[in-house]
N, C-alpha and C positions, 0 to 999 in steps of 0.2 A: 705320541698320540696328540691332535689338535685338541684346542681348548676350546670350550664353548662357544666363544666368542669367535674364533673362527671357521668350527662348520657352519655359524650362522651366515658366516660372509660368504662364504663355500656357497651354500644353499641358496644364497641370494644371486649371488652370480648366473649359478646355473637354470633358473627359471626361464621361460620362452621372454616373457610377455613382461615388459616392467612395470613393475607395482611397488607401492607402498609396503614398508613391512613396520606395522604396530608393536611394539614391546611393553610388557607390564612391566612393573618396579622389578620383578624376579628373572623378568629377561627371556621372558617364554612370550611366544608368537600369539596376537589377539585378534579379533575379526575389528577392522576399521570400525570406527565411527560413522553412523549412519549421514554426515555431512558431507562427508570425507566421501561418500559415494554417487554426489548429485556431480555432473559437470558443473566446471565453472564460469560464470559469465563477464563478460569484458565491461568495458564501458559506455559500449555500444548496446547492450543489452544482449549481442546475442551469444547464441553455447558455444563455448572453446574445448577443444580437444588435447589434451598431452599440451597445453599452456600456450598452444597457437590457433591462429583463425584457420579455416579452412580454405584450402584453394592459394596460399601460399605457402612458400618454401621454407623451410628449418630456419632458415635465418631470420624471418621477420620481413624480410623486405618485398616490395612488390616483385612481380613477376615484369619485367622490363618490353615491353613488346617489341616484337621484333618484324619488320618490313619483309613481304614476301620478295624472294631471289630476282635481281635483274639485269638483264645483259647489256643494260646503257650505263649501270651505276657500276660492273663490275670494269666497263673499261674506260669509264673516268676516272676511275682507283688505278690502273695500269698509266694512265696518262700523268698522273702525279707521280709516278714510281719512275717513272722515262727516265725523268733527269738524274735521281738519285743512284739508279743501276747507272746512266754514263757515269758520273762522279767516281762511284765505288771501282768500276772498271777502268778510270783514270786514273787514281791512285792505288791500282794492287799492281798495273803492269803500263806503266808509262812509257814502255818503248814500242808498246802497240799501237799503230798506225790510226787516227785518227778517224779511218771511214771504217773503221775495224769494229772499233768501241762505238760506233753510232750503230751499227749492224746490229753487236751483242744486244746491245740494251734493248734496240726496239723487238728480237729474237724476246728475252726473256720478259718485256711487256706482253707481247703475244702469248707467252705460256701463261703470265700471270692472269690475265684473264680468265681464263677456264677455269685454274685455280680458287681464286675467291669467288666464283660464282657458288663453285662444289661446296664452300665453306660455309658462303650465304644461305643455299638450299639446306644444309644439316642443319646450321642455327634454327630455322626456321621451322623446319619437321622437329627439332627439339623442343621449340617455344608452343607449336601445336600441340605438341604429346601433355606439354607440361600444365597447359593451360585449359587445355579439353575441347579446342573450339575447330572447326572448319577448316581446311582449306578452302581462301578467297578463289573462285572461279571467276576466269577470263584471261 
């Protein structure tokens, strides 16, 4: 049979909603302090919720803004990757003919593109969802 001590841990676990659990000296369950029940306020003056500001993330940190998706900065990101796809493809199979591995690389630039476009638009409907604001129109 568990000890008191731990259907209380039992009982606490299983609640929806986290709360406070107040103890008397005898170890039985007591209604908070009525302090204990104002939110708390920062140093800002304003109300805090569960020990964070509102409209930012679990972690404390800002919300990073993020640039709406675009198809000139996605293939200047393929443009810097050019050289680095020849490189890799010059060193996995060096007996591949020279206009071979100019071919692949500028091939998988071209896919890269679409790529981190797709990647930029999710960040982006991610940054929106998370931050509550508009998509910018135009």
């Amino acid at each position: 049979m568990p000890s008191r001590k731990q259907r209380r841990r039992r009982a606490k676990e299983r609640r929806h909603d986290y709360e406070y659990v107040y103890l008397d000296e005898e170890g039985n369950e007591t209604e908070p302090p009525e302090e204990a029940n104002e939110p708390s306020r920062g140093r800002d003056g304003k109300e805090r919720r569960n020990g964070a500001r509102a409209g930012r993330p679990k972690s404390g940190a800002a919300v990073r803004e993020v640039k709406p998706p675009s198809w000139t900065r996605s293939v200047k990101r393929a443009a810097l990757f050019l050289p680095l796809f020849f490189i890799v493809f010059s060193l996995v199979n060096k007996s591949m003919p020279v206009e071979t591995r100019v071919l692949s690389s500028v091939a998988y630039s071209a896919l890269f593109v679409p790529l981190t476009y797709m990647m930029d638009r999710m960040a982006y409907r991610t940054y929106l969802r998370r931050s509550g604001r508009r998509p910018a129109k135009g």
